[in-house]
DSSP file (Angstrom, degrees, kcal/mol; ACC not computed):
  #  RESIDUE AA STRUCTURE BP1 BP2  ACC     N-H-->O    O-->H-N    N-H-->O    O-->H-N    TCO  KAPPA ALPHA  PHI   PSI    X-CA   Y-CA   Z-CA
    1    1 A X              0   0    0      0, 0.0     2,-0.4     0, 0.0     5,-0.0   0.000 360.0 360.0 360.0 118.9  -28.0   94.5   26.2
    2    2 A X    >>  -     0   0    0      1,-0.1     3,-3.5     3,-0.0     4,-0.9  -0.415 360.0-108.7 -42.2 110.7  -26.2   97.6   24.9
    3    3 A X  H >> S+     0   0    0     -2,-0.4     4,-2.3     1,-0.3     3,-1.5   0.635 120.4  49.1 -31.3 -58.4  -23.6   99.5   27.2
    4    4 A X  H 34 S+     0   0    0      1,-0.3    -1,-0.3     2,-0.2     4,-0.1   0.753 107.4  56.1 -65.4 -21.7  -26.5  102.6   27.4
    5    5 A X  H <4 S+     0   0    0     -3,-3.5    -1,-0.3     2,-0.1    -2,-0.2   0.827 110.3  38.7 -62.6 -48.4  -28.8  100.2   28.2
    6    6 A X  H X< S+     0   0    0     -3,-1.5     3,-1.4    -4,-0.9    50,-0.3   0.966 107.9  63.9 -75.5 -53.0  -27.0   98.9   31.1
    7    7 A X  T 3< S+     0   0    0     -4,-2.3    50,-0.5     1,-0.3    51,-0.3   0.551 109.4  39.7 -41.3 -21.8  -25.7  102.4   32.4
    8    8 A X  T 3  S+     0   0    0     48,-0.1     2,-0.4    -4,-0.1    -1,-0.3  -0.019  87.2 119.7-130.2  58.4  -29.3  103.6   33.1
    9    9 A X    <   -     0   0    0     -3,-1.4    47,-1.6    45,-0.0     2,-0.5  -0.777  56.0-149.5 -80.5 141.3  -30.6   99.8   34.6
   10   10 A X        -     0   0    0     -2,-0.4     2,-0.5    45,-0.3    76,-0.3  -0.975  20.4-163.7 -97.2  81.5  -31.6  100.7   38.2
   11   11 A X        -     0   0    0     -2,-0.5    41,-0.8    43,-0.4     2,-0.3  -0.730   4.7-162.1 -96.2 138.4  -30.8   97.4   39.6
   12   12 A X  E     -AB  51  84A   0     72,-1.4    72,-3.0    -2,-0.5     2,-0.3  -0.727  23.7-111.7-125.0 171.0  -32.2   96.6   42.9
   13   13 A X  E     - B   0  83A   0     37,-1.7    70,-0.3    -2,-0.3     4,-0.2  -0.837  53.2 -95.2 -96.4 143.1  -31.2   93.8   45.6
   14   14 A X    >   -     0   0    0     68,-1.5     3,-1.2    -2,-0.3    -1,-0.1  -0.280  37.5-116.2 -95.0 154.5  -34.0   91.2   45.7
   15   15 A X  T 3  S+     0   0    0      1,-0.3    -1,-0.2     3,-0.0    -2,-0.1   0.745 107.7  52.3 -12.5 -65.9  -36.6   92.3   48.8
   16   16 A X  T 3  S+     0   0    0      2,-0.0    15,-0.7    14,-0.0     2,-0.5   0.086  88.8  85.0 -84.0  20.9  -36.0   88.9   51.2
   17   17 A X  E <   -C   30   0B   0     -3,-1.2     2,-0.4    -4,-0.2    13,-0.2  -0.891  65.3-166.3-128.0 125.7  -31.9   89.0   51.3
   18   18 A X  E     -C   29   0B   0     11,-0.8    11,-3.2    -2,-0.5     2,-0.5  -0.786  27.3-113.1 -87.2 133.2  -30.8   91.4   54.2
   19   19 A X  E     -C   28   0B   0     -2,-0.4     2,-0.9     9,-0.3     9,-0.2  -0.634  35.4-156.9 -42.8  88.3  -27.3   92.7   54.7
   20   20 A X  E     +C   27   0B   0      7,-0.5     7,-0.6    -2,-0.5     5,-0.1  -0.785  30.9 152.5-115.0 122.2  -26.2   91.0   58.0
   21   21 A X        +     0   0    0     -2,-0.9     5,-0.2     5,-0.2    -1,-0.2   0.441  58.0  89.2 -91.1  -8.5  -23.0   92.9   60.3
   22   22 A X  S    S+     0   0    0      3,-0.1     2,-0.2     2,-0.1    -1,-0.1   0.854  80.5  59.1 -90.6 -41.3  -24.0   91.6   63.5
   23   23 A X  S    S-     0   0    0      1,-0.1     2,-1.6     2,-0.0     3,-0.2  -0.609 102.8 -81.0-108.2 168.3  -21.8   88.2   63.3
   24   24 A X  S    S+     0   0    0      1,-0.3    -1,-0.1    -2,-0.2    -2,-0.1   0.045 114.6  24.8 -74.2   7.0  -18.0   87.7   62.9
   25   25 A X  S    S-     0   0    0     -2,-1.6    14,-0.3    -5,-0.1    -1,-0.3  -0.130  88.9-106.4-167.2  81.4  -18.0   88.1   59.5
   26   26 A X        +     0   0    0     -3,-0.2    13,-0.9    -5,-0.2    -5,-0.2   0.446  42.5 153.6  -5.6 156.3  -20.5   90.1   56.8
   27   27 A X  E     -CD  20  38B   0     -7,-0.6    -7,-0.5    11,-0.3     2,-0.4  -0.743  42.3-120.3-149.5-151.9  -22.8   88.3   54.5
   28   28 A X  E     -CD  19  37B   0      9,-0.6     9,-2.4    -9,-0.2     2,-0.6  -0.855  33.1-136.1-147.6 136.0  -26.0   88.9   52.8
   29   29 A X  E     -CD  18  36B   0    -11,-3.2   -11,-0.8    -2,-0.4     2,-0.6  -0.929  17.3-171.4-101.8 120.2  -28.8   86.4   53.7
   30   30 A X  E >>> -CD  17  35B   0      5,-1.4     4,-1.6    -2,-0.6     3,-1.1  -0.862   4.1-175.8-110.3  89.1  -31.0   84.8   51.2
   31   31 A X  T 345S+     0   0    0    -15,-0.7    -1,-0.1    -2,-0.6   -14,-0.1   0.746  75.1  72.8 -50.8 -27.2  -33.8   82.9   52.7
   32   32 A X  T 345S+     0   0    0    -16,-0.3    -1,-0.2     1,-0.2   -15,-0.0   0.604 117.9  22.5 -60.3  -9.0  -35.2   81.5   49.6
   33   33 A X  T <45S-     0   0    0     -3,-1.1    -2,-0.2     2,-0.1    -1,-0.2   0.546 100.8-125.9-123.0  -6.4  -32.2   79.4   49.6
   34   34 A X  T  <5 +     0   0    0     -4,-1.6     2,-0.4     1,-0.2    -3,-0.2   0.988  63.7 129.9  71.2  74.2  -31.3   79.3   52.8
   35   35 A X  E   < -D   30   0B   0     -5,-0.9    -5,-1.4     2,-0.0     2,-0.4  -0.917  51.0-144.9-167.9 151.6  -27.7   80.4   52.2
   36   36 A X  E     -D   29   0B   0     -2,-0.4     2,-0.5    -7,-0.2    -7,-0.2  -0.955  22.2-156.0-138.5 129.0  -25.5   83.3   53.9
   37   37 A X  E     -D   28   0B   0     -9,-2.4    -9,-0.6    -2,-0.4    -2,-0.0  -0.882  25.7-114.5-116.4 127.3  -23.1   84.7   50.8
   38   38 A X  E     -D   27   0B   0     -2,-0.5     2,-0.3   -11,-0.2   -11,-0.3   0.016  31.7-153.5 -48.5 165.5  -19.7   86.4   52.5
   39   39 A X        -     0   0    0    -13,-0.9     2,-0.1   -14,-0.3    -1,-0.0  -0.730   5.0-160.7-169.8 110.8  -19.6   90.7   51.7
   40   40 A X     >  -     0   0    0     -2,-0.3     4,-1.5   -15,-0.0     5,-0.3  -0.349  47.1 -76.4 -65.3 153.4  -16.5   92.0   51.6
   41   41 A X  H  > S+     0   0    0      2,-0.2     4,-2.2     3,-0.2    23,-0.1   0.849 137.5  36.6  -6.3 -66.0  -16.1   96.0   52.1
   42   42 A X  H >> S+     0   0    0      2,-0.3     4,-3.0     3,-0.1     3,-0.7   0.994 112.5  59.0 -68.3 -69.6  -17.3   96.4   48.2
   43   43 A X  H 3> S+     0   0    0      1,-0.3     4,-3.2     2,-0.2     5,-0.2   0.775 111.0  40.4 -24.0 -88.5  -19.8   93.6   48.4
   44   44 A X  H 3X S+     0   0    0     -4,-1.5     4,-2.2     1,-0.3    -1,-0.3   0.783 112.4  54.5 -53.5 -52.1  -21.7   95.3   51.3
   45   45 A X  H << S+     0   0    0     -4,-2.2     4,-0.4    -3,-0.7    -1,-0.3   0.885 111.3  43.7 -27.5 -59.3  -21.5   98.9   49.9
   46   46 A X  H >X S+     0   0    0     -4,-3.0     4,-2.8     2,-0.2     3,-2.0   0.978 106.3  61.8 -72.1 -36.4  -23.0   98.0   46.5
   47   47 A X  H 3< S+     0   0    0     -4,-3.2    -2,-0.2    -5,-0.3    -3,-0.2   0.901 111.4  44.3 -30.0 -53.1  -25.8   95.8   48.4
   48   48 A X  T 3< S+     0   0    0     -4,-2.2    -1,-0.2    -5,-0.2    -2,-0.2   0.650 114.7  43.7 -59.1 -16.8  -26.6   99.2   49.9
   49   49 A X  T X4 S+     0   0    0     -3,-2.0     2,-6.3    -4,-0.4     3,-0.5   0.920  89.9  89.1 -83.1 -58.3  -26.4  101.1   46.7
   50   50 A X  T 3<  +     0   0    0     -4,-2.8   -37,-1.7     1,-0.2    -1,-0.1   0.239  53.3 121.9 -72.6  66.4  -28.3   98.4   45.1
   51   51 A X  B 3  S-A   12   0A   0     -2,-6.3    -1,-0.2   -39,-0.2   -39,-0.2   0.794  83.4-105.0 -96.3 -17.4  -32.4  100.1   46.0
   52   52 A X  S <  S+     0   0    0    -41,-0.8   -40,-0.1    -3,-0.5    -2,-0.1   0.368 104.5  93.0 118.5 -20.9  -34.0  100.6   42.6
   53   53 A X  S    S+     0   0    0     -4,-0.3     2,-0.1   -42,-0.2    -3,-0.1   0.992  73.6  58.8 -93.2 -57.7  -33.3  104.4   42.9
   54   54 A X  S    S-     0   0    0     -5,-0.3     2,-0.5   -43,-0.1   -43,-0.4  -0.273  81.6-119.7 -62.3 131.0  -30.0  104.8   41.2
   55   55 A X    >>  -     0   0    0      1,-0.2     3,-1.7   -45,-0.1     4,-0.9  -0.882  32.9-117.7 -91.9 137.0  -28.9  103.9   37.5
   56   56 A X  H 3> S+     0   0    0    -47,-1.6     4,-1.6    -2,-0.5     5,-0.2   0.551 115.0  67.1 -87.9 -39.5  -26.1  101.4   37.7
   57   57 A X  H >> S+     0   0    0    -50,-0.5     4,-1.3   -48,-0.3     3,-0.6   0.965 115.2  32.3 -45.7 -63.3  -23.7  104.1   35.9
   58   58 A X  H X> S+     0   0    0     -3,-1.7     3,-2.0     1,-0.3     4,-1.2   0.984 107.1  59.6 -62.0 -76.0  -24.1  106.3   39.3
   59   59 A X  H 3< S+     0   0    0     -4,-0.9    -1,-0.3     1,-0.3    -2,-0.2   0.610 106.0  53.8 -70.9  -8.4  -24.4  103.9   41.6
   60   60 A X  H X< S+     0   0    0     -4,-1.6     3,-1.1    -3,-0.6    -1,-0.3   0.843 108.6  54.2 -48.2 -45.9  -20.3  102.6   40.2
   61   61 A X  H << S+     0   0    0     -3,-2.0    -1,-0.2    -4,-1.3    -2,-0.2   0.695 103.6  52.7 -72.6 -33.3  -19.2  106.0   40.8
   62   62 A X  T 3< S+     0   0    0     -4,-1.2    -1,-0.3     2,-0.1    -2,-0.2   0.694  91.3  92.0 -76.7 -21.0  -20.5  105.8   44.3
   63   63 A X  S <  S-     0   0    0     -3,-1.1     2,-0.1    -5,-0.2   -21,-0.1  -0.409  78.8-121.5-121.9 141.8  -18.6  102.7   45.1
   64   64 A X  S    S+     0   0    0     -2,-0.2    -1,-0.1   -23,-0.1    -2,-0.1  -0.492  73.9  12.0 -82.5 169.7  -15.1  102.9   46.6
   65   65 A X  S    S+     0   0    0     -2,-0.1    -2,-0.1     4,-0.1     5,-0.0   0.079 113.5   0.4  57.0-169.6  -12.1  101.2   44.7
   66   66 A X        -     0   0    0      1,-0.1     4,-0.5     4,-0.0    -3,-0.1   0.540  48.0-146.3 -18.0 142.4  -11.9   99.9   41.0
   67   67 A X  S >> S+     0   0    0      2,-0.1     4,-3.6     3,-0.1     3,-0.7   0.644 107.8  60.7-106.0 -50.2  -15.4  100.3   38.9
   68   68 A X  H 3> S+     0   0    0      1,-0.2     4,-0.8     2,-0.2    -1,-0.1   0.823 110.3  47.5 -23.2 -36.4  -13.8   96.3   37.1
   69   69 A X  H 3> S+     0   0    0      2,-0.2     4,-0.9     3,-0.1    -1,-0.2   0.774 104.2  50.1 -88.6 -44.4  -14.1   95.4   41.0
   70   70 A X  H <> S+     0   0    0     -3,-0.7     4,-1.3    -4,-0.5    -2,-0.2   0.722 111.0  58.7 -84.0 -42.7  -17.5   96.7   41.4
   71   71 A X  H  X S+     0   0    0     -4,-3.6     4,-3.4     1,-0.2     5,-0.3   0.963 108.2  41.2 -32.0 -63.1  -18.5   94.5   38.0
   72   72 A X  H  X S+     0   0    0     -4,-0.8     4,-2.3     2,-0.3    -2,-0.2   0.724 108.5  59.6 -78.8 -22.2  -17.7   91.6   39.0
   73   73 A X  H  X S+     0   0    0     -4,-0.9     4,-1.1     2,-0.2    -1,-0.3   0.830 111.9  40.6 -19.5 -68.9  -19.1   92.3   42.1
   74   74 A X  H >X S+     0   0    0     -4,-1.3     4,-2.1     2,-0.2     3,-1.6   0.948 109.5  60.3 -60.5 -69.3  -22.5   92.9   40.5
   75   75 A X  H 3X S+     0   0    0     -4,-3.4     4,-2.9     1,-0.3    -2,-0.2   0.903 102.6  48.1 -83.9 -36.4  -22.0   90.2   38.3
   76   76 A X  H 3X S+     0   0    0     -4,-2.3     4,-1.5    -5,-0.3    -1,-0.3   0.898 109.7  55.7 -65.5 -16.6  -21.7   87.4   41.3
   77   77 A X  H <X>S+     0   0    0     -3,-1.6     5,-2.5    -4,-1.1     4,-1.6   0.845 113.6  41.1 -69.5 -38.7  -24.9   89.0   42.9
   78   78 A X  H  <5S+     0   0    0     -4,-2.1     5,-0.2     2,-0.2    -2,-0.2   0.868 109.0  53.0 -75.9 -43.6  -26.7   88.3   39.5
   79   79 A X  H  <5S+     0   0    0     -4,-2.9    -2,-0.2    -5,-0.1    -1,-0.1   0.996 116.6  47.7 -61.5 -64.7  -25.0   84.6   38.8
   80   80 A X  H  <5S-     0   0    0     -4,-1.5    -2,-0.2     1,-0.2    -3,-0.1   0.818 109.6-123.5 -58.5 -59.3  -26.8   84.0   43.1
   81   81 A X  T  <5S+     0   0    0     -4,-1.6    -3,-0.2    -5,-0.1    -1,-0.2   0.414  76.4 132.9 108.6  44.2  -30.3   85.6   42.1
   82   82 A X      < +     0   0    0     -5,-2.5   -68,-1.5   -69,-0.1     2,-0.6   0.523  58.7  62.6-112.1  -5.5  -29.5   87.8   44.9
   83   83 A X  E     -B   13   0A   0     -6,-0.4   -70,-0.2   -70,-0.3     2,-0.2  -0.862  59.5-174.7-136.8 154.8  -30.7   90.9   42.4
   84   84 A X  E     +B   12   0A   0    -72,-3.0   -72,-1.4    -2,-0.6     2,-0.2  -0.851  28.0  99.7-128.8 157.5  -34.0   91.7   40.7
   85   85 A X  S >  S-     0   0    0     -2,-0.2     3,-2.2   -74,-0.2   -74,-0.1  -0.599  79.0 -51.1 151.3 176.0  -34.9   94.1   38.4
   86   86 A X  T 3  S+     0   0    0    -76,-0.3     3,-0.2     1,-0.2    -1,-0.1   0.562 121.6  28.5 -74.2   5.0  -35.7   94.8   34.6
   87   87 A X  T >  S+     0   0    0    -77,-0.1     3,-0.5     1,-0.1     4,-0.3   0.334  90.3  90.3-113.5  -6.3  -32.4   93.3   33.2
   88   88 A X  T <  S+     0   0    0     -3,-2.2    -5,-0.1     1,-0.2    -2,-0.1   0.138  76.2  58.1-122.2  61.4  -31.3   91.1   35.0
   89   89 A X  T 3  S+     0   0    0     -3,-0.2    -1,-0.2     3,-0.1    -3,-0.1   0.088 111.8  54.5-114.4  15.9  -32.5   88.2   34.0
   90   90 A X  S <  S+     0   0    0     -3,-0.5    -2,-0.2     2,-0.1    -4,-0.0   0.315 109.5  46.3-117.0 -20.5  -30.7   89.5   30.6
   91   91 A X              0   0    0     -4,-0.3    -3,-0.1     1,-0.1    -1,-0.1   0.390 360.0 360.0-130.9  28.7  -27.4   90.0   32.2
   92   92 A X              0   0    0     -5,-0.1    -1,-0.1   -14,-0.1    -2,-0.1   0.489 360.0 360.0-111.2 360.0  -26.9   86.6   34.3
């Protein structure tokens, strides 16, 4: 996929994994795998960014700290299946 390509992807987080705050440490919950994935500060920020509505260029910009941080971020949500959307079965 080409860098302009990637900068306007609208990547979204997939429906069934919820953002969970309530217990002694963040995670993101995937019930299709049964699994609770830690989320650090960034982690949990982009999860919230991540709706479908935003193109991936913006929603970096949005993101506190490092946009390198915010990648790799992204890119471990994409290695889990934890993100859906028209690319990213093209950028895991």
């Amino acid at each position: 996929m080409n860098e302009s390509k990637r900068e306007s992807w609208s990547p979204r987080l997939r429906a069934d994994v919820r953002l969970d705050r309530e217990g002694a440490r963040p995670c993101l919950v995937d019930p299709r795998f049964q699994r609770r994935v830690p989320a650090g500060p960034l982690t949990q920020a982009l999860a919230e960014g991540l709706t479908g509505a935003q193109p991936l260029a913006e929603l970096f910009e949005s993101l506190p700290g490092e946009r390198a941080d915010a990648e790799s971020a992204l890119r471990a949500l994409l290695l889990l299946g934890l993100v859906e959307g028209e690319f990213a079965a093209g950028l895991e």
